[in-house]
C-alpha positions in Angstrom: -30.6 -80.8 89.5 -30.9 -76.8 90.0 -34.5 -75.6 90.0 -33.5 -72.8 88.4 -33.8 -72.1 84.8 -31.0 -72.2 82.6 -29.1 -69.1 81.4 -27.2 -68.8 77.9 -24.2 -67.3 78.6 -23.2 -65.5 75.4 -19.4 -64.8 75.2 -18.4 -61.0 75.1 -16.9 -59.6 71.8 -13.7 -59.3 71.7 -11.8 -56.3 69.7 -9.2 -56.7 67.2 -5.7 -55.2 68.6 -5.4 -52.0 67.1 -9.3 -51.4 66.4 -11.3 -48.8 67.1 -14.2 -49.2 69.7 -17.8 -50.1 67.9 -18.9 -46.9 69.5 -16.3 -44.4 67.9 -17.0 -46.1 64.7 -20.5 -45.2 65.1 -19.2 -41.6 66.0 -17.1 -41.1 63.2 -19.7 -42.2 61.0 -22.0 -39.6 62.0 -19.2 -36.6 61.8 -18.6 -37.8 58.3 -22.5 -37.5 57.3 -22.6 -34.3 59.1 -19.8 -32.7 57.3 -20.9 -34.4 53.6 -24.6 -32.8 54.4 -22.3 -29.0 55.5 -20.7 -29.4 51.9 -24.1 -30.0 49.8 -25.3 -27.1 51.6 -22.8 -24.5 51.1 -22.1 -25.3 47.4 -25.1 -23.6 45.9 -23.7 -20.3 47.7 -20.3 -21.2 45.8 -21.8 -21.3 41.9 -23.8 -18.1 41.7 -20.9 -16.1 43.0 -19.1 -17.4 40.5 -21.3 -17.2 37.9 -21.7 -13.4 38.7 -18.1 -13.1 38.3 -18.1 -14.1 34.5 -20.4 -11.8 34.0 -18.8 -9.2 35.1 -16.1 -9.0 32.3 -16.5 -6.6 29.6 -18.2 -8.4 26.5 -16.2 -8.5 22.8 -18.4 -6.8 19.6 -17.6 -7.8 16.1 -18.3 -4.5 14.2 -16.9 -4.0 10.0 -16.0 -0.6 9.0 -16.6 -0.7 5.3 -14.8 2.7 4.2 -15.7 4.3 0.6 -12.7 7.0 0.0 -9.6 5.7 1.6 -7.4 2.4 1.1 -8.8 0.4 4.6 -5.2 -0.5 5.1 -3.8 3.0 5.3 -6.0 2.7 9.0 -4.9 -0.8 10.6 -2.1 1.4 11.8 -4.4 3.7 13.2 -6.9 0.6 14.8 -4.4 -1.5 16.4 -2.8 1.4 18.6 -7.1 1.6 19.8 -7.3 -1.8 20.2 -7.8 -3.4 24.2 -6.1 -6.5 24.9 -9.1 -8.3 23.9 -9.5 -7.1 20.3 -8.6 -8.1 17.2 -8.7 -6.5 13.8 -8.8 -7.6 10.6 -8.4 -6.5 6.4 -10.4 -7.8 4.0 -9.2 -5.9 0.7 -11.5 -7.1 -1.5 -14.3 -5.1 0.1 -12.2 -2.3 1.2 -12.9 -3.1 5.2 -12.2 -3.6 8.8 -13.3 -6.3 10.6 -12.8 -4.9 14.1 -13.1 -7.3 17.3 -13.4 -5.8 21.1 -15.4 -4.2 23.5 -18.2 -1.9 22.7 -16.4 1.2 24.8 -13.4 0.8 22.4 -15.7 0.6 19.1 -17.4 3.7 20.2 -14.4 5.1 20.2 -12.8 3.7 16.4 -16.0 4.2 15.2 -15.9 8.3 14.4 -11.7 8.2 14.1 -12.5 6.3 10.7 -15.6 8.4 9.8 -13.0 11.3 10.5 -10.2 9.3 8.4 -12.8 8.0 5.4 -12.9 11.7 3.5 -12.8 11.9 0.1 -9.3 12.4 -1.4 -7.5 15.8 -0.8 -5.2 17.9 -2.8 -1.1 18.3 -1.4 1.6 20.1 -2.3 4.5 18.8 -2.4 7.8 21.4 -2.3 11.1 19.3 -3.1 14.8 20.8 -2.6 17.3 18.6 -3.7 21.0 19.6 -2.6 24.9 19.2 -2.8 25.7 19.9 0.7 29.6 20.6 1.3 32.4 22.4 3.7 32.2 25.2 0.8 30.8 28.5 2.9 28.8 29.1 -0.6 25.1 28.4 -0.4 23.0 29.3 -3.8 20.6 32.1 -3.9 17.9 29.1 -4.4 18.8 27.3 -1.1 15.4 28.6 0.9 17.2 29.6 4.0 15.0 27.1 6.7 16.6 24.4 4.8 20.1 26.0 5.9 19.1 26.7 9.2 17.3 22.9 9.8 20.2 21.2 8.2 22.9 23.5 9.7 21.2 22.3 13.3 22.7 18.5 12.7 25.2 18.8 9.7 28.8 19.8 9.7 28.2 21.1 6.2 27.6 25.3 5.4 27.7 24.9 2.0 24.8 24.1 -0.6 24.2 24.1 -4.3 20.9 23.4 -5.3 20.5 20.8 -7.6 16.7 20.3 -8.4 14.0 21.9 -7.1 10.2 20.8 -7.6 6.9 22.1 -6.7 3.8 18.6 -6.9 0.8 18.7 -6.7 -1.3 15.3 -6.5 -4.1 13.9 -4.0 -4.1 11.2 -1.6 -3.6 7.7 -2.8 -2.0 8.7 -6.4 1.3 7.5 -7.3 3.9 10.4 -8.1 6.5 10.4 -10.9 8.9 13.4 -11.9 12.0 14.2 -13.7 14.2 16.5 -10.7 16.1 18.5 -13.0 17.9 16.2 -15.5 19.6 13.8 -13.7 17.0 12.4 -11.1 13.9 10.7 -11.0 11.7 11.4 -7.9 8.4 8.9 -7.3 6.2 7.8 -4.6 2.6 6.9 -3.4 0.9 9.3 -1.3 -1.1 8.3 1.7 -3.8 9.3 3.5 -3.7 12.6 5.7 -4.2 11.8 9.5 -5.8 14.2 11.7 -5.2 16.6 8.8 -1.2 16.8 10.0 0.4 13.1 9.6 1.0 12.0 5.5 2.8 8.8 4.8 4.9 8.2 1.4 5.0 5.1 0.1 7.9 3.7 -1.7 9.4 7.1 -1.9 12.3 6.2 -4.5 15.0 8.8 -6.0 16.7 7.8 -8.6 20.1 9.1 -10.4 20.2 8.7 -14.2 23.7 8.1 -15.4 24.5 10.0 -18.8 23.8 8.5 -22.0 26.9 7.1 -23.9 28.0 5.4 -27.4 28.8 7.7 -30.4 25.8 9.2 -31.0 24.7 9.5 -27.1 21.7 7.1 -27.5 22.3 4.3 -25.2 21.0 5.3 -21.7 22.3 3.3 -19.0 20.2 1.7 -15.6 19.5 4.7 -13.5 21.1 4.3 -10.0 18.7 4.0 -6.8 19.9 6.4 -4.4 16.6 5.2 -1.8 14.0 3.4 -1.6 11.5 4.1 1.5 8.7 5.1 3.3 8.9 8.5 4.7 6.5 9.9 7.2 6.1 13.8 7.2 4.3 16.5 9.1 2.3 19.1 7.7 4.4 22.4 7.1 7.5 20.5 8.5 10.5 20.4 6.8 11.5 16.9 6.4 15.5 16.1 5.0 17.3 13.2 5.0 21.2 12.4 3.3 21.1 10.7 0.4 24.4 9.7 -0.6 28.2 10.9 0.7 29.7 11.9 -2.7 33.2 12.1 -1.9 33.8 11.2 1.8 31.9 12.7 4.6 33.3 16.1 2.9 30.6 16.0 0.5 26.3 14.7 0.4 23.4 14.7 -1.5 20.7 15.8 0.6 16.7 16.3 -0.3 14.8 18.5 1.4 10.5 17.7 1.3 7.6 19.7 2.9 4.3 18.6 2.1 0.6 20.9 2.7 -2.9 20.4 2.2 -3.6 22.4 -1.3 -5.9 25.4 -0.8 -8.4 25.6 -3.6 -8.3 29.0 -5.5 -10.9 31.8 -3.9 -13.5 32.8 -6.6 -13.4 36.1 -7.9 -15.7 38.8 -6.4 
């Protein structure tokens, strides 16, 4: 027997082929808390920036425009060229009003365009030529020569009789009926002046009435529609438009419309 004490021989660990050393574990371990801990720390910075970013964009207004003179949808037309990519408007015809959605720069700026557009209702003139156009030469002492000169700019024709001729007077928003001489019938709605210059007509119609027949001449046939439309005119602007082609493109019915804002009569001094 040795006298000296027994040692425990404790066999050495052997790695799996392929495995990673015990102490690049360990290392690996620590990069990956390291780099976990980086992330928690920088992602406070991350949200606030962000944050800041949303509120940054512009902020959307609801605003209603409740007018008290003009038909509120006589101005959608004139809202929705306004509007930003973020608004929105809407017609509520019950209460006469806009319901505008958008920025507050852009309601600023609808805001005194339909203070401006909400006027009471105006007097207009209305001055109506209506003409047989031809290849003629002869033009009637009634023809008012602009007429000749606009319509001789973009017609072949040189020749006009004058058919009916009308002088109007109405206000915004009434509806228009008249007899044009005694074969046509002329109505329409009028609209609301824009900026003082810009007037739409609402279902502008003209109409020819066929002559009466049977023995006696009683029976009165459908009138004919010649058009039915919406014109948009310009203050003092001579607006004319072919009606029909009587007989080929030798011959056309042609109306002639200007429209102003009717100047009350000055008091006597």
């Amino acid at each position: 027997m040795s006298d000296h004490p027994a040692i425990a021989r404790i066999p050495a660990e052997r790695a799996a082929p392929g495995a990673l050393p015990s102490s690049c574990r360990v290392a690996l371990s620590r990069l990956a808390a390291a780099l976990f801990a980086l992330a928690l720390f920088a992602l406070p910075a991350v949200l606030p920036a962000q944050e800041g970013e949303k509120d940054d964009a512009p902020s959307v207004a609801t605003y209603a425009f409740s007018l008290q003179h003009q038909p509120a949808s006589e101005a959608l037309a004139l809202v929705r060229r306004l509007l930003s990519p973020l608004g929105t408007v809407e017609l509520q015809p019950g209460d006469n009003t806009l319901v505008v959605r958008d920025t507050k720069a852009v309601l600023a700026r609808i805001e005194p365009l339909l203070e401006q557009f909400d006027h009471p209702p105006q007097p207009l003139r209305f001055d109506v030529h209506l003409l047989h156009a031809d290849s003629g030469g002869t033009v009637d002492p009634g023809v008012p020569a602009e007429v000749v000169q606009r319509l001789g700019t973009y017609l072949r024709y040189d020749g006009y009789r004058l058919l009916a001729k009308a002088g109007i007077t109405s206000r915004e928003g009434e509806d228009v009926t008249y007899a044009l001489g005694d074969g046509y019938n002329l109505s329409f709605r009028a609209g609301t002046v824009l900026a003082g210059q810009k007037l739409k007509l609402h279902d502008f119609r003209i109409q020819r009435k066929p002559p009466a027949t049977g023995p006696d001449k009683s029976r009165q046939p459908e009138p004919r529609e010649l058009i039915h439309s919406s014109l948009n005119l310009s203050r003092e602007k001579l607006f004319t438009m072919i009606l029909t082609r009587e007989a080929g493109p030798a011959e056309a019915l042609v109306v002639a419309i200007t429209f102003d804002l009717e100047r009350a009569p000055e008091a006597k001094r």
